[in-house]
N, C-alpha and C positions, 0 to 999 in steps of 0.2 A: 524221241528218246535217243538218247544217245549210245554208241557203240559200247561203254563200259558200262553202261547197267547190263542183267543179267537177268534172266528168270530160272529160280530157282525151288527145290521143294523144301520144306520145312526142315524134313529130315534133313537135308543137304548141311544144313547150318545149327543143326542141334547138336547139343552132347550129349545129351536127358532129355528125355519125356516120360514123366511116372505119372502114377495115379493118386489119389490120397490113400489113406488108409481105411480099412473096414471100419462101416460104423459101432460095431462091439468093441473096436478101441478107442474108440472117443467118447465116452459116454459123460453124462453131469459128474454122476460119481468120481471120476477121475479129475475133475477138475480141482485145482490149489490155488493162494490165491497169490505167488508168484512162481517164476519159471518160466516155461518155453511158450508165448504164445502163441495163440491158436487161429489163424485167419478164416474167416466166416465172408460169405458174400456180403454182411455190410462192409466190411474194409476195401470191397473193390469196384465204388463206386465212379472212380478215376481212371484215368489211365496211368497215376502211379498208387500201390498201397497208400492206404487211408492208414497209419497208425493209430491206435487209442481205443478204449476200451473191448479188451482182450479177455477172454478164457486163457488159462493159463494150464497145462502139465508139468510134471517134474519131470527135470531133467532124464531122471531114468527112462520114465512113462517115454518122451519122446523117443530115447536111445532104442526102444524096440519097436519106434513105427521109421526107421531111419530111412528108409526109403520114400517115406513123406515128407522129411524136413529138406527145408527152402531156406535160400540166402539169398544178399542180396546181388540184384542181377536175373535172378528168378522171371520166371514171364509167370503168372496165374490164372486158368479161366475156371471158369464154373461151369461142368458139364451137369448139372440137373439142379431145374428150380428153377434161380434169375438168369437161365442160359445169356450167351455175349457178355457177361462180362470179362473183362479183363485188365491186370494189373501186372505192371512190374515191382520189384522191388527196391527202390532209388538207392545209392549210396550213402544217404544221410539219415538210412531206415533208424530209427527207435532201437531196433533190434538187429541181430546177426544173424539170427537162427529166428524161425519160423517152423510151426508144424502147419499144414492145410488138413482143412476137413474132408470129410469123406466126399465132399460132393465137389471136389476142387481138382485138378491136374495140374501140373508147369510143365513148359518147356525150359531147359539150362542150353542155353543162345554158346554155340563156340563161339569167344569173344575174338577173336582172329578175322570171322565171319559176317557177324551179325553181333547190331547192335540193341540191346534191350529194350530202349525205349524205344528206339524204330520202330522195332518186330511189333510192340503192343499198341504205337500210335497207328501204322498199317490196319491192325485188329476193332480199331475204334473206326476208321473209316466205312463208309457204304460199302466199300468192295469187299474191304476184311470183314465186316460181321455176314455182309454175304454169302459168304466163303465160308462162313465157321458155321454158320445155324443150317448150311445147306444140305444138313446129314442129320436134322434136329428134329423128333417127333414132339407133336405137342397135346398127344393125348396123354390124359392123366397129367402126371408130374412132366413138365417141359424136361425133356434131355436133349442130349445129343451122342446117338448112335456109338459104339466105341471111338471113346475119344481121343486118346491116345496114338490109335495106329491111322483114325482120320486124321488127326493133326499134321501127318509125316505127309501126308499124300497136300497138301495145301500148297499152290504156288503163289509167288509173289512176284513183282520187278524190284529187285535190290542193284543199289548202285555200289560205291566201291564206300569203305568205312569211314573214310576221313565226310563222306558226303551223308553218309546215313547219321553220323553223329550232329553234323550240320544242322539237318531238318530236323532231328527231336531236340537240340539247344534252340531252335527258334520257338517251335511249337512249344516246348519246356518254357519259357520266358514267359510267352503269352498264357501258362498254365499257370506261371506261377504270380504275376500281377493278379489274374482271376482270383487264385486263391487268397493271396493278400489283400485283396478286395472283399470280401467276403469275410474272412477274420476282423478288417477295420468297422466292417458293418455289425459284425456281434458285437463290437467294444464301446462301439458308440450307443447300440441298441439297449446294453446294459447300463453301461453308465446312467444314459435316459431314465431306465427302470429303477435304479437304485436310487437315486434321486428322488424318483417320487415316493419310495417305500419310506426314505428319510424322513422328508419332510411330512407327508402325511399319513402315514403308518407307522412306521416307530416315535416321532416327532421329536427325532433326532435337535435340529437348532432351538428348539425350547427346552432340551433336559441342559443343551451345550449351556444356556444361560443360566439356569437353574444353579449349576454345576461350576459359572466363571469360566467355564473353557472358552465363551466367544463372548469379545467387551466391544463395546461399541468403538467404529472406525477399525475393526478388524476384520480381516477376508480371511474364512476356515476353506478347505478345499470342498465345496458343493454350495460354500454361503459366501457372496458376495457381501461386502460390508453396509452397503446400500439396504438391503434386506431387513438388518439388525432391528427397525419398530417394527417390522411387517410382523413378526413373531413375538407372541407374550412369551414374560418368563414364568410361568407356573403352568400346571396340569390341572384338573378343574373334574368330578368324579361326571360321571356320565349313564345313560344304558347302554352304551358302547364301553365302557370301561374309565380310564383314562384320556382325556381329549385337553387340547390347547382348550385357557380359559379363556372364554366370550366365542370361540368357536363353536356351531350348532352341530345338530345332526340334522340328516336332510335325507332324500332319498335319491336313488338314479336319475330317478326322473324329473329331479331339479334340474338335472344337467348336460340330458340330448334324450332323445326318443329312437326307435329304433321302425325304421320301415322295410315292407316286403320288398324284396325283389320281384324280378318278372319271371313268368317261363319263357323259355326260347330254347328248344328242343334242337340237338346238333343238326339236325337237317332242315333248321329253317335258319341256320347261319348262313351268312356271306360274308365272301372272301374280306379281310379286311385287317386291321391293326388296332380295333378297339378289342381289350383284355375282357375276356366273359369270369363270372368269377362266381363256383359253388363254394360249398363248405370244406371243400380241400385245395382250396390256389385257384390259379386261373386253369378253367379247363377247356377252353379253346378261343376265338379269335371272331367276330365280328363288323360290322362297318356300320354300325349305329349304333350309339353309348345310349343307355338308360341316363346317365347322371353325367352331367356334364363338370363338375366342379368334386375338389377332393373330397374324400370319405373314409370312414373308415368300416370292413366292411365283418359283420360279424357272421360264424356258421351257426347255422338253426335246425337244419335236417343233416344227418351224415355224421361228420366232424364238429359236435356238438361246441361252441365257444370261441372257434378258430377264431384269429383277427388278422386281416392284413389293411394295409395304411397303402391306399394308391391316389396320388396324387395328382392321375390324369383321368380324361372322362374315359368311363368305366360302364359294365352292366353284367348287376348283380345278376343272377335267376334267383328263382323260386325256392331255393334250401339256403336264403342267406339273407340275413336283415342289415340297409344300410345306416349308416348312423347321421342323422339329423339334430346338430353341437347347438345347444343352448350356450356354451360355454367355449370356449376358444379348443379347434377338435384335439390338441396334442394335450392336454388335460382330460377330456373323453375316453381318448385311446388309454392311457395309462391307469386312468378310474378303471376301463374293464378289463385292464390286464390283471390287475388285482386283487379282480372279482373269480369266485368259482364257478365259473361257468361252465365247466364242463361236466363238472357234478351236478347241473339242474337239469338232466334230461327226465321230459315230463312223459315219455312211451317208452316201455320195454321194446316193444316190437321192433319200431324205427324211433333211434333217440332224436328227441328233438326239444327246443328252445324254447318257452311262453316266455314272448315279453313281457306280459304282465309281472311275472315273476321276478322279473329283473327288475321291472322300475318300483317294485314293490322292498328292494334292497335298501337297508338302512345302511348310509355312509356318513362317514366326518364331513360338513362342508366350512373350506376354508374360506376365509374372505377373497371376496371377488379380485382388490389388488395381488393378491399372490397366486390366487390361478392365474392370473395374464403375468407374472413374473414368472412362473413357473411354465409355462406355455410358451414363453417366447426364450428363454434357458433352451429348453426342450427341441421346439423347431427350428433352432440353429444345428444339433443334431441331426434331424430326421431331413433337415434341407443336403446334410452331406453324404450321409445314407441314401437318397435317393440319387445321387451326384454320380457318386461310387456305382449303384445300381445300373446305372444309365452306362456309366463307363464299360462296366462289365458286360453290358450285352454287346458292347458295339464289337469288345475283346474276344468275345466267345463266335460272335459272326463271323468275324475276322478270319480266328483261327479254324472253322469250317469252311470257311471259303481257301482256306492257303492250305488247307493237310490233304484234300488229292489231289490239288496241284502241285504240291511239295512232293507225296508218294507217288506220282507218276513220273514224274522228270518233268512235267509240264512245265514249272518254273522252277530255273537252277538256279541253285545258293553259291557265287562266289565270294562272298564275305557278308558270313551272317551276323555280325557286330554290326552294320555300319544298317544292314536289314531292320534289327531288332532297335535301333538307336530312330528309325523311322517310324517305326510302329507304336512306339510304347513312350 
């Protein structure tokens, strides 16, 4: 490390460090439904605030918890509950003003000193959350000890400012393609989804014709002109309701079946890179896949209905049924996204999933040419979705691999343009 970093305390580079406010002043009843919003540990799931879906107080209500309210530049952590987290408040926040909850503190960074996003990408590090939960009991409710005056007591190695803004514009970069990675994957995920609600739930390109809105040799935005016979123009009565005429009804189980996973208990894992997957994600790592080819994989026990689409070999356990496609699987996946499945739990106790119950589901089935139209529309999608996916972990290794060697001095940044122009 070099002669101008420094080790310094917390305090050394604060202005403020407060606490939030008592919880008799945040209560439901106080909330309105605009004004000062309220940060809650889901917003600080980053290392910058999470804007979006806010409790709000009136301006007054804030003005007398004023010792709580945050702007941006703010550092946030949560001393009791989801302890380590932490957020700053970027300059392009939503908001100006912020109140935090009772279970929240900032530090206000002298910006002469210290720079904010540093201080909290430091905090995101192994050493920083080291550092922070090292005064943390976790009986009962997770805290951490007085927060406040442990925060002042915290050392760090800070370099000089022009170099600490350095490191969080690179690590910023690499947050921020993550995150536009992640947005592009909800837009396409939807798109996907809407689509199929069009075409066979609302059946949207048959009223279009019904209607004259789509003539033949014309492309609407989701209809292809090529499409125009694949769809009748009328509705036809049904015991499903209204249905395309000469279209049946059929059940699930015309169009994939649904099989057990395995057990495989975390101590009979090894080390490995095949994805293990219950009924809430992947919940650890493997070196032998149950299924060697994609799937899509449904919850049964737990997370009653979950669905995740993985495209590499895979193994399920025992609270998850995999999907075995009659039907080309990106028509599968979107049939049971559809479906309520998370309203079919057959135990109070532990909710859980009869597939019977599901292939026993009466659905619209379309003709065979437009599920493979509709399926191959679809997995040009979900091919870029996993594209992005892919991209992003390599983006997310990356920037774990580079943020304490950035926070250390380890590797110096003298032009982090020409860094980030490598990277990304």
């Amino acid at each position: 490390m070099g002669n101008e970093w420094s080790i310094v305390r917390i305090e050394d580079i604060a202005e403020k460090i407060a606490m939030g406010p008592f919880g008799s002043n945040i209560k439901v009843e106080t909330f309105v439904d605009t004004g000062v919003p309220v940060i809650s540990g889901s917003h600080l799931r980053g290392v910058r605030l999470e804007d979006g879906d806010f409790n709000f107080v009136t301006n007054e209500h804030a003005e007398k918890m004023k010792n709580s309210n945050v702007q941006r530049g703010d550092v946030i952590f949560t001393h009791a509950g989801n302890i380590g987290q932490v957020a700053y408040i970027p300059p392009n926040s939503q908001y100006d003003r912020y109140v935090i909850s009772q279970r929240q503190f900032y530090l206000r960074c002298d910006l002469n000193k210290a720079d904010p996003a540093f201080i909290s990408y430091f905090f995101h590090s192994n050493e920083g959350q080291h550092k922070l939960l090292a005064n943390a009991s976790q009986t009962g409710v997770p805290s951490i000890a007085r927060p406040s005056s442990y925060l002042k007591t915290i050392e760090l190695s800070l370099p000089p400012m022009a170099q600490q803004r350095a490191i969080a514009h690179i690590l910023g970069r690499l947050d921020d393609k993550i995150e536009l990675n992640r947005k592009q994957n909800e837009t396409l995920e939807a798109i996907a989804s809407a689509l199929f609600k069009a075409w066979f739930v609302d059946f949207e390109p048959v009223r279009a014709k019904m209607e004259g809105r789509w003539q033949r040799g014309q492309s609407l935005p989701g209809l292809p002109a090529h499409l125009y016979d694949l769809f009748p123009d009328r509705l036809a009565e049904s015991e499903l309701g209204e249905i395309p005429e000469g279209w049946e009804i059929g059940r699930v189980s015309d169009f994939l079946s649904l099989a057990y996973g395995k057990s495989l208990p975390a101590g009979s894992r090894n080390p490995g890179v095949v994805p293990v997957y219950g009924s809430g994600g992947v919940t650890g790592y493997h070196d032998t896949s149950l299924l060697d080819v994609e799937t899509v994989i449904v919850g049964r026990k737990g997370t009653v209905g979950s669905l995740y689409w993985e495209p590499l070999p895979c193994f399920p356990i025992d609270t998850v049924f995999y999907v075995q496609p009659l039907v080309p699987l990106p028509f599968c996946y979107h049939l049971l996204e559809s479906l309520p499945l998370s309203d079919m739990n057959t135990d109070a106790a532990v909710p859980g999933l009869n597939r019977e119950n599901v292939y026993r589901l009466e659905v619209v089935a379309p003709p065979q040419p437009l599920i493979k139209e509709f399926s191959d529309l679809a997995r040009k999608f979900r091919d870029q979705i996993f594209r992005l996916h892919a991209e992003t972990r390599i983006l997310a290794q990356l920037r774990d691999t580079l943020l304490p060697k950035l926070l250390s001095g380890e590797l110096r940044v003298l032009d982090p343009e020409r860094i980030i122009g490598a990277l990304i």
